[in-house]
N, C-alpha and C positions, 0 to 999 in steps of 0.2 A: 931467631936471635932475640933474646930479651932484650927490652931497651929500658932504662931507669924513670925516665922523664917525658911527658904523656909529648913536650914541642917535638922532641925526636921523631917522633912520626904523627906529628901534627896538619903539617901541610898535604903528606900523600893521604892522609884520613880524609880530608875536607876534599881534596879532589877527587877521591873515588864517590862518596859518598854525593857529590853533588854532579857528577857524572851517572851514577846509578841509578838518584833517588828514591826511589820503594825499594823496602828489603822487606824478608821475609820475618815475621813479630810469631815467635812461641811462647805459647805460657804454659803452665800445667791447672790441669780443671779437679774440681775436686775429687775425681777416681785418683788421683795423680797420674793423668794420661797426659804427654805432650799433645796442642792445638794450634795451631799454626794461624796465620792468615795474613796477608800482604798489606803494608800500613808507610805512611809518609812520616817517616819522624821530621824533626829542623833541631840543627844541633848549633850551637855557640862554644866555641870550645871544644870541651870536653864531654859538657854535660848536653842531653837532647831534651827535646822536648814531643810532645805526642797529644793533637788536636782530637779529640775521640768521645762519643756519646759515653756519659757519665754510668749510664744504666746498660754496659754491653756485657756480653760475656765477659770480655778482660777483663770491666770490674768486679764478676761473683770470681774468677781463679784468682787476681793478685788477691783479695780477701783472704785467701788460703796461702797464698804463696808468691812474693812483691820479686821475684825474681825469671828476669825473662832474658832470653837470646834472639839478637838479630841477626839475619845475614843479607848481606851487601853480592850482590854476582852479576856479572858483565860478562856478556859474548867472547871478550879476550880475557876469560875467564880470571879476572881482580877479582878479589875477595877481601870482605869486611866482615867481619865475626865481633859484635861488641856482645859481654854478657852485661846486661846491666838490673841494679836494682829500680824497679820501677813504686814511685809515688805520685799521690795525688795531689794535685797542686790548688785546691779550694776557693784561697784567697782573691778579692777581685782583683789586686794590683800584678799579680801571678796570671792571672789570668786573660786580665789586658794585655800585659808584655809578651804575653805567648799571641793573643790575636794579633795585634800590631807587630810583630815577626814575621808571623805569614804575608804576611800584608806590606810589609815593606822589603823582605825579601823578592831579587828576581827568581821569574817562573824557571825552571820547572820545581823548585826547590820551596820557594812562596807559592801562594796563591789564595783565595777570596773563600776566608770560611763560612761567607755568610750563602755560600752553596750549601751549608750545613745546618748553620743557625742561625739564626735572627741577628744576633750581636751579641757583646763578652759576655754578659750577665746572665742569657740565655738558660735556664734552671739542668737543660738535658747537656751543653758545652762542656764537656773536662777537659783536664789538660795533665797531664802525665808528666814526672820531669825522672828523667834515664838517668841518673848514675852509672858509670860503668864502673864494672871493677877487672875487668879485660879485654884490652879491645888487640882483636889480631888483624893484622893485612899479608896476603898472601895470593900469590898467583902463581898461574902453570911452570912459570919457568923456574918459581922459586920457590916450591912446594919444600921443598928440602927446610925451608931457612925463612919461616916466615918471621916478620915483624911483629913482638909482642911485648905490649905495657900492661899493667897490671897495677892495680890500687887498693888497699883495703876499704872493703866497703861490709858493713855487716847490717 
């Protein structure tokens, strides 16, 4: 069922998603092959965010192509499908806000990036910020009939 208005299915979004935590992060690589690999977003909203070495693979394929799919899946098999556009967030005041997120969020959803990096300024630190331009929630019982919002995002 499409729904107009991303509140419509705001609150079950934020519940699976911080029930789940890791979902599965595709991008396409320069062959245009999909590449997969397990990643922690933190979302606000709508929009997520994505703590990740500045110099990884993700960033040679979005170079190529700023659009990627996650998925959300739980044992009682909920599902979270966001496709979203992914950019890089540079600036330091973007990138403070995304440390202090983690960082003020509770676990398992927050947690201490300085596991990763020294601190925000850190030259290897990025910070990703998701766009979505559809995010679906769907589970076993209601494969038939999932919930879907959709935004243009180009």
């Amino acid at each position: 069922m499409d729904v107009d208005n991303f509140s419509a299915i705001e609150v079950e979004f934020h519940k699976r998603i911080s029930k789940i935590v890791w979902c599965n992060f595709t991008t396409i690589d320069r062959d245009n092959r999909p590449r997969s690999r397990i990643l922690h977003p933190i979302w606000e909203g709508r929009d997520g965010w994505v703590a990740t070495g500045r110099n990884s693979f993700k960033a040679h394929h979005l170079e190529n192509n700023p659009f990627v799919s996650l998925t959300y899946w739980d044992p009682d098999h909920q599902q979270v499908y966001a496709e979203c556009k992914a950019e890089w967030a540079d600036d330091s005041e973007t990138k403070q806000k995304v440390w202090d997120l983690y960082a003020d969020t509770v676990p398992p959803l927050g947690y201490d990036l300085k596991l990763f990096w020294p601190n925000p300024c850190a030259e290897a630190y990025g910070v990703l910020k998701l766009t979505p331009w559809r995010i679906e929630l769907s589970s076993l019982a209601d494969m038939a009939n999932p919930l879907v919002w959709r935004q243009s995002v180009s």
